[in-house]
C-alpha positions in Angstrom: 2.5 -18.0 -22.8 -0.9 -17.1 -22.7 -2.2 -13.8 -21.3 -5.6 -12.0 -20.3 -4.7 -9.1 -22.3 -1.7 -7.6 -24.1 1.0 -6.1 -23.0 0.8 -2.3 -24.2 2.8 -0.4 -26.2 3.4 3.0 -27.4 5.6 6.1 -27.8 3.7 9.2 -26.0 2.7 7.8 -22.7 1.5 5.0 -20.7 -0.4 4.3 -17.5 -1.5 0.9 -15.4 -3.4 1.5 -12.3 -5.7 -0.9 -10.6 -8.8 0.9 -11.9 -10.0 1.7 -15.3 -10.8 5.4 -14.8 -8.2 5.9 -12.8 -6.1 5.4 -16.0 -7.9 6.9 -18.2 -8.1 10.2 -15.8 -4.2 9.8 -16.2 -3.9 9.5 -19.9 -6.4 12.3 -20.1 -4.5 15.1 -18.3 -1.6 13.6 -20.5 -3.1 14.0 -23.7 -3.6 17.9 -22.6 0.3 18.6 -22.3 0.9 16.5 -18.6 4.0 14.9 -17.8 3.9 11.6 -15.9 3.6 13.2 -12.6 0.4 15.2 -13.5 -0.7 12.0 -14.8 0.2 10.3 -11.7 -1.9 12.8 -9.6 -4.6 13.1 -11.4 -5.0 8.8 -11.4 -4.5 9.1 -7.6 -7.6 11.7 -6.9 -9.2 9.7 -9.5 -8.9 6.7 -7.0 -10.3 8.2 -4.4 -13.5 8.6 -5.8 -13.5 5.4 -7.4 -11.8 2.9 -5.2 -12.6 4.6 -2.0 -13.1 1.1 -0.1 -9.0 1.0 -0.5 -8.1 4.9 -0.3 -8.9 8.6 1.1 -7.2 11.6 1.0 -6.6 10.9 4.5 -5.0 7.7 3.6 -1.2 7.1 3.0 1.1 7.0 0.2 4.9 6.7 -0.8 5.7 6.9 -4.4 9.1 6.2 -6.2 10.2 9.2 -8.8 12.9 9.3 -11.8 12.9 12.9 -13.3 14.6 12.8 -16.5 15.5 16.3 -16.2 17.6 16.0 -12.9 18.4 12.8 -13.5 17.6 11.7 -10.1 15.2 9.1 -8.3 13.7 10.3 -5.0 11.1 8.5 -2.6 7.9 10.5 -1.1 7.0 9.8 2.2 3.1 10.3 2.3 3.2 8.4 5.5 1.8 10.9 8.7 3.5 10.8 12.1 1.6 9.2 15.3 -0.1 12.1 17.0 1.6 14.1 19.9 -1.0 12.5 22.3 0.1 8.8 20.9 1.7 7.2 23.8 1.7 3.6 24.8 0.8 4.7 28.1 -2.3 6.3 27.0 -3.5 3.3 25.0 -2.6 1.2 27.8 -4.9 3.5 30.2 -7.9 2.8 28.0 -7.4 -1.2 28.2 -5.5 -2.0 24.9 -2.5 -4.1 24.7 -2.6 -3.6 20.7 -3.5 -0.6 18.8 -6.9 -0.9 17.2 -7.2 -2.2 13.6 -10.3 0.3 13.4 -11.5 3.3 14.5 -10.1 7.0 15.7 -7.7 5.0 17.6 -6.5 3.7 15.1 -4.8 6.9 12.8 -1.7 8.7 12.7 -2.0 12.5 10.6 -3.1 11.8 7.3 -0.6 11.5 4.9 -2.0 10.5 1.2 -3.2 13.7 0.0 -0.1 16.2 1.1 2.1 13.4 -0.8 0.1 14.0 -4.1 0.3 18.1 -3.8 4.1 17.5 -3.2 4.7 15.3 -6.1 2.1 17.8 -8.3 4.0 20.7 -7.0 7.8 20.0 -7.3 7.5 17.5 -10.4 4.1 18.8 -12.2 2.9 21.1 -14.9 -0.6 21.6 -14.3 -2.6 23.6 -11.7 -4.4 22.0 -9.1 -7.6 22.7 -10.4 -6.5 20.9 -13.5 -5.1 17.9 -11.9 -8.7 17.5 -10.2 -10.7 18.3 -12.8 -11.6 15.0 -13.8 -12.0 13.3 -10.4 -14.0 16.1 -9.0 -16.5 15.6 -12.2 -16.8 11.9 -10.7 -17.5 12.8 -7.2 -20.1 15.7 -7.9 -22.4 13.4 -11.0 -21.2 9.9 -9.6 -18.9 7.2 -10.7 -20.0 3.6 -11.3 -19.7 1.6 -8.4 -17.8 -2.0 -8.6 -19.1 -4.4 -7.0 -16.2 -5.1 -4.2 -17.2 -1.5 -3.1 -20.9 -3.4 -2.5 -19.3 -6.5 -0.6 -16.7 -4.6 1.6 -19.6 -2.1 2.9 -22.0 -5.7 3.1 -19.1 -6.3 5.3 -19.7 -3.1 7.9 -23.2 -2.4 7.7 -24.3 -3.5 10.9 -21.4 -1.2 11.9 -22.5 1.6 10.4 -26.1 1.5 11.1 -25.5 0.7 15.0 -22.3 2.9 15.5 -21.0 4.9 12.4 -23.9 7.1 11.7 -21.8 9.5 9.5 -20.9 6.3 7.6 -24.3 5.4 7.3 -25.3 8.5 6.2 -22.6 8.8 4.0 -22.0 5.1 2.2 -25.8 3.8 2.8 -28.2 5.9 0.3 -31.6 5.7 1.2 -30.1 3.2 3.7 -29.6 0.7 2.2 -25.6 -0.9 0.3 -25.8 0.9 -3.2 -25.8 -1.4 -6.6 -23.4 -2.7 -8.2 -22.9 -0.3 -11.8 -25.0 2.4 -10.2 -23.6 5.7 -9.7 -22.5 6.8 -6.5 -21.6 10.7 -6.1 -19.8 11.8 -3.4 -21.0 15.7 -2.8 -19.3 16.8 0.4 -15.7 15.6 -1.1 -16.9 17.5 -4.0 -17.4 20.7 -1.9 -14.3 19.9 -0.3 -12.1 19.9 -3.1 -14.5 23.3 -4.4 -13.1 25.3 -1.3 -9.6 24.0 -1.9 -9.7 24.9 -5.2 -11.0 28.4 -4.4 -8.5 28.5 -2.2 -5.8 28.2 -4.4 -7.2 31.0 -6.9 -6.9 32.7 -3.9 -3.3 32.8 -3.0 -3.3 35.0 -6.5 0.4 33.6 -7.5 2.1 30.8 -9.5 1.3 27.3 -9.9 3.6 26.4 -7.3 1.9 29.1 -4.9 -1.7 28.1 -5.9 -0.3 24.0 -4.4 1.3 25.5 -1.4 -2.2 27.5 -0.7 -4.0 24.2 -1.0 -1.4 22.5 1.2 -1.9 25.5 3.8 -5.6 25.0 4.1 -5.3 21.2 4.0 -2.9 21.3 7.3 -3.6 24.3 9.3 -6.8 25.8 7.1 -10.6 24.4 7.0 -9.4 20.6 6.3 -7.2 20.6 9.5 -10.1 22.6 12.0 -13.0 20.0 10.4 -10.7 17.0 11.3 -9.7 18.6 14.4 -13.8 19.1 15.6 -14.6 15.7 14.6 -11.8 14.1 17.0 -12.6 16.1 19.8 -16.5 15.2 19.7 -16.5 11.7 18.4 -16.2 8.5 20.1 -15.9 5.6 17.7 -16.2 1.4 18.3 -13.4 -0.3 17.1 -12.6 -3.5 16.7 -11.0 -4.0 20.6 -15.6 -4.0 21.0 -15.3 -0.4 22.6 -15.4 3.5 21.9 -12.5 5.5 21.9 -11.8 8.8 20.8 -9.0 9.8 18.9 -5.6 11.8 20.1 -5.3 13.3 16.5 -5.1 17.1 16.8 -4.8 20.1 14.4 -2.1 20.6 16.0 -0.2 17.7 14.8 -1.8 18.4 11.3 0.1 21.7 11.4 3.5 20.4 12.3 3.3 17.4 9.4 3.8 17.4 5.6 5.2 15.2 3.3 8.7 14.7 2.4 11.6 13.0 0.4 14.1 10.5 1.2 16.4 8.7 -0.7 15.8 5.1 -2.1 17.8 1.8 -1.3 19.1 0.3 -3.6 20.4 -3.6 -4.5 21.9 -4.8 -7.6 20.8 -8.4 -9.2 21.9 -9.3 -12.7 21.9 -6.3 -15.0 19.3 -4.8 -12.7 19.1 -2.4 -9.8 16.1 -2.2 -7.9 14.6 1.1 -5.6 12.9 0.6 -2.6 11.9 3.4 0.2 13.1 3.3 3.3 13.1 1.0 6.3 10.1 2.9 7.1 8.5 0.6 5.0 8.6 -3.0 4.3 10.5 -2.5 0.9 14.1 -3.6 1.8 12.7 -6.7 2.6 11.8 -7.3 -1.3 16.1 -6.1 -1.4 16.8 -8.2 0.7 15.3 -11.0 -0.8 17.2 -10.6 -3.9 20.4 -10.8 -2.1 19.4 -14.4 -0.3 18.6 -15.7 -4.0 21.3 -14.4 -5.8 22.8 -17.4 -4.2 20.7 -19.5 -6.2 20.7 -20.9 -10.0 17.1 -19.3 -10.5 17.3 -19.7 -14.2 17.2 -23.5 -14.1 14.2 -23.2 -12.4 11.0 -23.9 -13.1 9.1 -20.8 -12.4 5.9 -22.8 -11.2 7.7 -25.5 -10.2 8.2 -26.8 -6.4 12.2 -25.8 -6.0 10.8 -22.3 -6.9 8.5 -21.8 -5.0 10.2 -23.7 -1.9 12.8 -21.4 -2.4 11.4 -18.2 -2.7 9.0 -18.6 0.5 12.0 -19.9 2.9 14.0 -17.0 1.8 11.2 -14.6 2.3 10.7 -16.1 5.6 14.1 -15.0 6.6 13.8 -11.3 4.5 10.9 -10.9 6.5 11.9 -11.8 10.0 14.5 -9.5 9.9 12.1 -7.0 9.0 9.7 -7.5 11.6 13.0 -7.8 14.4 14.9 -4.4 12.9 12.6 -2.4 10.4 11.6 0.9 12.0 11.6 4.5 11.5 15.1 5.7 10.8 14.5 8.6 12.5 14.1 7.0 16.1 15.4 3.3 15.6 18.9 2.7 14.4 18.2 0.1 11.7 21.8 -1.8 10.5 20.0 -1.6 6.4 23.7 -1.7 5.6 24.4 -4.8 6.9 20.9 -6.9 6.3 21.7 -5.9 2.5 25.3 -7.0 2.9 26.5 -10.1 0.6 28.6 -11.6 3.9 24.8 -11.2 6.4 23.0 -13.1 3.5 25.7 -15.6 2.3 25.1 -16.9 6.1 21.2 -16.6 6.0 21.1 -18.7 3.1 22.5 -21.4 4.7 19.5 -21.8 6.7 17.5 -22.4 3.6 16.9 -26.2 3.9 15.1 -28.7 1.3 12.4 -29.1 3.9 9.5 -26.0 4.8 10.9 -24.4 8.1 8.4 -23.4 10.7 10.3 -21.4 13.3 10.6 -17.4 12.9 14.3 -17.4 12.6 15.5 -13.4 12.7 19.3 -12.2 12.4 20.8 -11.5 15.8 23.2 -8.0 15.4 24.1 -6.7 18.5 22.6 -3.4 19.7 19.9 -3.9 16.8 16.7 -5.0 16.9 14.0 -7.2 19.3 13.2 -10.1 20.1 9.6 -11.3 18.7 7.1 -13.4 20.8 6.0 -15.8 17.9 4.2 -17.7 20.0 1.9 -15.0 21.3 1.6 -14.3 17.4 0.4 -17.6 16.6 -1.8 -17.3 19.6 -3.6 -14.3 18.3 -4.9 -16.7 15.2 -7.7 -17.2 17.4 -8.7 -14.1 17.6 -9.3 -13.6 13.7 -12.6 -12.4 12.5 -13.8 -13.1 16.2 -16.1 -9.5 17.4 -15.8 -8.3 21.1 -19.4 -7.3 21.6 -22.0 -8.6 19.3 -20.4 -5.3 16.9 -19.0 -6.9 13.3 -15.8 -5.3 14.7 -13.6 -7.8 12.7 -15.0 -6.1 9.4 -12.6 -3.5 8.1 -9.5 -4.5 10.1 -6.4 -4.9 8.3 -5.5 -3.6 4.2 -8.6 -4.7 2.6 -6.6 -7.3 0.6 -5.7 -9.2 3.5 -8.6 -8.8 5.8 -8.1 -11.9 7.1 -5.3 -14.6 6.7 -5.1 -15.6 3.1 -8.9 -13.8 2.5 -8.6 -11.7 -0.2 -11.8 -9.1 -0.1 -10.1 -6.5 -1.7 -7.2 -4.1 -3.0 -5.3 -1.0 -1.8 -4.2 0.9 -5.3 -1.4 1.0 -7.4 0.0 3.7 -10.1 2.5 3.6 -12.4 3.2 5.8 -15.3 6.4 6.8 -17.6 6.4 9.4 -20.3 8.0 10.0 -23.9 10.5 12.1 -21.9 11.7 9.2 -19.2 9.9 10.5 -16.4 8.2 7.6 -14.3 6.7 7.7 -11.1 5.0 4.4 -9.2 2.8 4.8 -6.3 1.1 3.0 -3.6 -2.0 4.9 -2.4 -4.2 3.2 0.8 -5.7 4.1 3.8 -8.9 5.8 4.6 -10.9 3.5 3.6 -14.5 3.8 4.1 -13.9 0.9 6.5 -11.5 2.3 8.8 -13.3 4.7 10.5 -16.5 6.9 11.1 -16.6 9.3 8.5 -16.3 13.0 8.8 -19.4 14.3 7.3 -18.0 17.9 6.5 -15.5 16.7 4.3 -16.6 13.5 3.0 -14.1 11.3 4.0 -12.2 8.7 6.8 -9.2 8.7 8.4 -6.5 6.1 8.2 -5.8 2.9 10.6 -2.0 2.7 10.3 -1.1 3.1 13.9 -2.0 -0.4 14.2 1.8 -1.2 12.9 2.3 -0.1 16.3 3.5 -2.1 19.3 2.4 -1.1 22.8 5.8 -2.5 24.5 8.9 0.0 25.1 12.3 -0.9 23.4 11.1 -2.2 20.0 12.0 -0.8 16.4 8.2 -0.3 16.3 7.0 0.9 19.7 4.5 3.8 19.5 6.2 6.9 20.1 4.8 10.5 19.4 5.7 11.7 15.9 7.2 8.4 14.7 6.3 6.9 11.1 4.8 3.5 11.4 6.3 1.1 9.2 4.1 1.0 6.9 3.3 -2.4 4.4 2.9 0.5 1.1 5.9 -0.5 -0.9 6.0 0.9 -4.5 9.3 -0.4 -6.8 11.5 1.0 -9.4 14.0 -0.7 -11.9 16.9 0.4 -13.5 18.4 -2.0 -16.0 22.1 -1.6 -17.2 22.4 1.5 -14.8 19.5 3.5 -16.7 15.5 3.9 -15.5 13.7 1.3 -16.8 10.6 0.0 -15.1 8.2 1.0 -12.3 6.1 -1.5 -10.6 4.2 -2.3 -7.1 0.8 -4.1 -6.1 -1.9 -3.3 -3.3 -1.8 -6.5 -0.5 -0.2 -5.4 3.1 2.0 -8.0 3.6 2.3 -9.9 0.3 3.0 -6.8 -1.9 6.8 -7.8 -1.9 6.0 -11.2 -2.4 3.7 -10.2 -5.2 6.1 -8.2 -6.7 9.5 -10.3 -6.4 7.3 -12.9 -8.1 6.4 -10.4 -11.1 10.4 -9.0 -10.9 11.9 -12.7 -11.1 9.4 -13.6 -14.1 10.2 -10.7 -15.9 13.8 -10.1 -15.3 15.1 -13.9 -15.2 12.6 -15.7 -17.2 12.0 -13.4 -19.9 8.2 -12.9 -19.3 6.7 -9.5 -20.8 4.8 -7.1 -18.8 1.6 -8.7 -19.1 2.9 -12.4 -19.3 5.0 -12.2 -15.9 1.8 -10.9 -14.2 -0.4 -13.1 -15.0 1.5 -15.9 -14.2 0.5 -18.3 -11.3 1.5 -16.5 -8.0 1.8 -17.2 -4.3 2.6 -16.2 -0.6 3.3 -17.0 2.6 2.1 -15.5 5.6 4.7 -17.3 8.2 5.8 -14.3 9.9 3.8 -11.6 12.4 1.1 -9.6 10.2 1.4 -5.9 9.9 -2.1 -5.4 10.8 -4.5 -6.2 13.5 -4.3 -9.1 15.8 -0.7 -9.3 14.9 -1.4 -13.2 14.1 0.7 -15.7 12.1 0.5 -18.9 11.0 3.7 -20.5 10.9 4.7 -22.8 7.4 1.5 -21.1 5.5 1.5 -20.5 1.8 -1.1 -20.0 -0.6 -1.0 -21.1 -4.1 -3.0 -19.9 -6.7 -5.6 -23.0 -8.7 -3.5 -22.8 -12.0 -0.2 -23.7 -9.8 0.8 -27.4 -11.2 -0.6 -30.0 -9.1 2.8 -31.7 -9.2 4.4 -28.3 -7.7 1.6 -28.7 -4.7 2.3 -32.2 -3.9 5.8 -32.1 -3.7 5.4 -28.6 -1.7 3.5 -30.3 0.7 5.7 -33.5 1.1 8.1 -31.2 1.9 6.2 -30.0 4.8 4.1 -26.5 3.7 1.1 -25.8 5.6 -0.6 -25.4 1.5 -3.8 -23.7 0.9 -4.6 -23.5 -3.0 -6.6 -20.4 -3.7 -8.9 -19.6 -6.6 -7.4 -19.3 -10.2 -7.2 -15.8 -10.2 -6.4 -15.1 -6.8 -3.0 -14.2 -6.1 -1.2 -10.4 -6.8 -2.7 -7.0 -8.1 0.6 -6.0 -10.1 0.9 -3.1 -12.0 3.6 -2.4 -14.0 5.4 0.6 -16.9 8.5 -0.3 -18.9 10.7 2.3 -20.8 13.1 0.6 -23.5 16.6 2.6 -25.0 14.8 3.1 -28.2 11.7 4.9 -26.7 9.4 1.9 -26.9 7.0 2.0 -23.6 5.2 -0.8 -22.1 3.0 -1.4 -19.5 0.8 -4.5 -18.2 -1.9 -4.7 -15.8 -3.5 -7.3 -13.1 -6.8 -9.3 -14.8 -7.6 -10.3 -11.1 -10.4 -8.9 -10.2 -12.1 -7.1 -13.1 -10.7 -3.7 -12.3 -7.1 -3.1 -13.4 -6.3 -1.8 -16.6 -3.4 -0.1 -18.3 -3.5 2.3 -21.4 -1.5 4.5 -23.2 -0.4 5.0 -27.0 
């Protein structure tokens, strides 16, 4: 099959991320003695500064984690708590019936950069200041800017000039959108992450002492008072066309920090697949296996129409139940158990007909769950890209990939890496974006927009309650094959990212694709059920095809009733992905799309 690039190979160590330097930060801090999770970390700050149009230290980020030397796989939650003044009747005071896409509104305590410090800390070798050496040499001099960094700001200038003047002033030099190649430094992040560094010589102790100094001042130090300032002072327009301030606190930064959980788990063939918890969207990518178990994949034609029928109506159904039962675990009693059970999807499957299905058809379990207007959802189509006051308040909204139905303007960020040893580690860093709102001179960054997973109604999985994770869309993946780490693999993209990736899995695991072969192959998604983000829309029977799909796969796709949109060429998924054979062979591939993903190692 042909490929954009090959897939790599090596013995020492390998990295894919979806930016070049973001890999090569990671390889580099490996080549100096790192294990994967210093390599990891130091790729994650290295995203920051590069890609910081789809992440911010203020951002969000779970990550999936095999140590070789325990043995065990753990998930990181990097995903903040709703604020102790979040409560639905609060946002209902000021007008709202959904949460914001944009603005102060719009965050919950940022969770992205205590994840990293966790992950260095408990898994890592190197010092903080070592981890960020290379990514703080990028903000201070500059790092070349690529040119979807140019057309997301072209996106929220107006903004920025005529409400965001800290954006402005930040992400506008000289006032005007920078140039594509030129370099870009970002010098208050740079002093930032000077005083956290001094911070941690500080604390005059061990490595893990140093972190835990760096976590202290990030949460309840200068970080935390600067962020704390900045919400009381500011209002900020969002996307609802009016100025809000927002109900983060330092108190609430105090009271957070990241955490573990333990993975789910489903086993398909020889393979075992990790997802986090149903505070994210990953069981859904479980639960999908389990509907197509039921299924001869393997006489399949991967590009072909019974494919791709049959993926999309089973992720239809995977996803409805998500949107009806996912939650945080630790204030909605999600039945995981069960919606992972052979006997729940035997009797889901049956719904999977030869024509496309346009109703949202969730799993009824009593004492679980809600009931979902989809008509109100396909309602809120309208409102796409439309602004409430004259404002550009649609610009921004959403995960940059999906800003708007099936428009693809963008990436969130992706890492995986696994070592000579067996340690591997994939994560899903987003939020922050320079996008989601005004940003905080002092420090030289945003904060995040993932309240809008929120719903403003009592009684739901998902109702906004103080403290409580939103379900987030950031869903990194881990493989074990014949009961023993193998692979570690995940894509930016909200709502597709499970999509993306079950297409990439399948390819790979049934077909036989390599690395590189399974992700560049033609792709798709649907976007049938309620959106994650901001207005909440959906567009019942929708799939998108990428232009190399098989005109006789889109035909018959559409005689059988899919609302079909074929995309670009190269439009569809932003997989990364690292392999680990028995013999000690690693491998890793990267996504082509978009001129930015690259994977290295040796």
């Amino acid at each position: 099959m042909f490929t954009t690039r090959p897939e790599i190979r090596g013995t020492f160590g390998v990295v894919s991320s979806t930016h070049w330097l973001a890999s090569a930060a990671g390889m580099a801090i490996m080549e100096k003695g790192g294990n994967a999770f210093d390599t990891a970390v130091a790729a994650g700050l290295m995203l920051q500064v590069c890609e910081p149009h789809l992440n911010g230290p203020a951002g969000d980020m779970p990550a999936l984690v095999y140590s070789a030397k325990t043995g065990e796989t753990k998930s990181i939650c990097g995903q903040g708590t709703a604020p102790a003044g979040a409560t639905i009747e609060h946002y209902k005071s000021e007008g709202l019936d959904l949460v914001p896409g944009t603005g102060l509104l719009a965050t919950v305590v940022p969770g992205a950069f205590d994840a990293w410090m966790l992950l260095l800390r408990d898994y890592g070798t190197k010092s903080f200041e070592e981890a960020i050496e290379i990514a703080l040499g990028y903000a201070e001099n500059g790092v070349p800017v690529v040119a979807r960094w140019v057309e997301t700001l072209a996106t929220v200038k107006e903004l920025f000039e005529t409400e965001w003047p800290t954006s402005a002033a930040q992400w506008l030099p000289g006032g005007d959108l920078p140039k594509p190649g030129s370099l870009f430094a970002n010098k208050p992040l740079a002093r930032t992450w000077r005083r956290l560094i001094d911070e941690a010589k500080a604390a005059k102790g061990d490595r893990e002492a140093e972190i835990d100094a760096v976590r202290l001042a990030w949460h309840q130090g200068f970080v935390a008072e600067e962020i704390d300032k900045f919400c009381r002072v500011t209002e900020a327009m969002d996307v609802s066309g009016e100025r809000h301030k927002a109900v983060l606190t330092g108190d609430d930064m105090a009271r957070w920090r990241a955490s573990y959980d333990d993975p789910l788990s489903y086993d398909f063939g020889d393979y075992t697949v990790l997802k986090c918890g149903v505070w994210t969207q990953g069981p859904a990518l479980l639960q999908l296996l389990a509907l197509l178990k039921g299924f001869d994949l393997g006489a399949m034609d991967p590009t072909g129409p019974e494919f791709v029928h049959t993926v999309t109506e089973c992720a239809k159904l995977a996803f409805a139940d998500r949107d009806a039962f996912y939650g945080d675990p630790d204030f909605a009693d999600v039945p995981i158990e069960t919606l992972l059970s052979d006997a729940y999807n035997d009797e889901r499957r049956k719904l999977v007909g030869h024509e496309a299905s346009m109703e949202l058809r969730y799993g009824r379990l009593t004492g679980y769950g809600t009931e979902i207007d989809y008509q109100a959802a396909i309602a809120r189509v309208a409102d796409l890209g439309q602004p409430g006051t004259g404002v550009p308040t649609a610009a921004g909204i959403g995960e940059p990939t999906v800003g708007a139905m099936g428009q693809v303007a963008g990436d969130t960020c992706h890492v995986d890496v696994v070592d000579a040893e067996g340690n591997m580690v994939a994560c899903t860093p987003s939020g922050g974006w320079l996008q989601s709102s005004p940003t905080i001179p002092a420090l030289g960054f945003q904060l995040n927009s993932r309240a809008q997973m929120f719903w403003l109604e009592d009684g739901q999985p998902m109702s906004l309650e103080p403290g409580k994770r939103p379900r987030t869309t950031l869903s990194p993946s881990m493989a074990l094959r014949d009961g023993k780490p193998y692979m570690a693999f995940g894509s930016p993209g909200g709502d597709q990212q499970d999509q993306w990736q079950l297409n990439f899995f399948l390819r790979h695991a049934v077909y036989g694709l390599n690395l590189q072969e399974a992700i560049d192959a033609p792709s798709f998604h649907n976007e049938h059920f309620v959106g994650s983000f901001y207005p909440r829309a959906a567009q019942p029977g929708r799939v998108v095809v990428e232009g190399r799909t098989p005109l006789a796969t889109v035909e018959e796709l559409e005689r059988r009733g899919h609302k079909l949109e074929v995309g670009e060429p190269w439009s569809e998924g932003r997989l990364c992905a690292v392999a680990r054979e028995p013999d000690g062979i690693l491998k890793a591939g990267s996504n082509p799309r978009g001129m930015q993903g690259y994977a290295v190692g040796r």
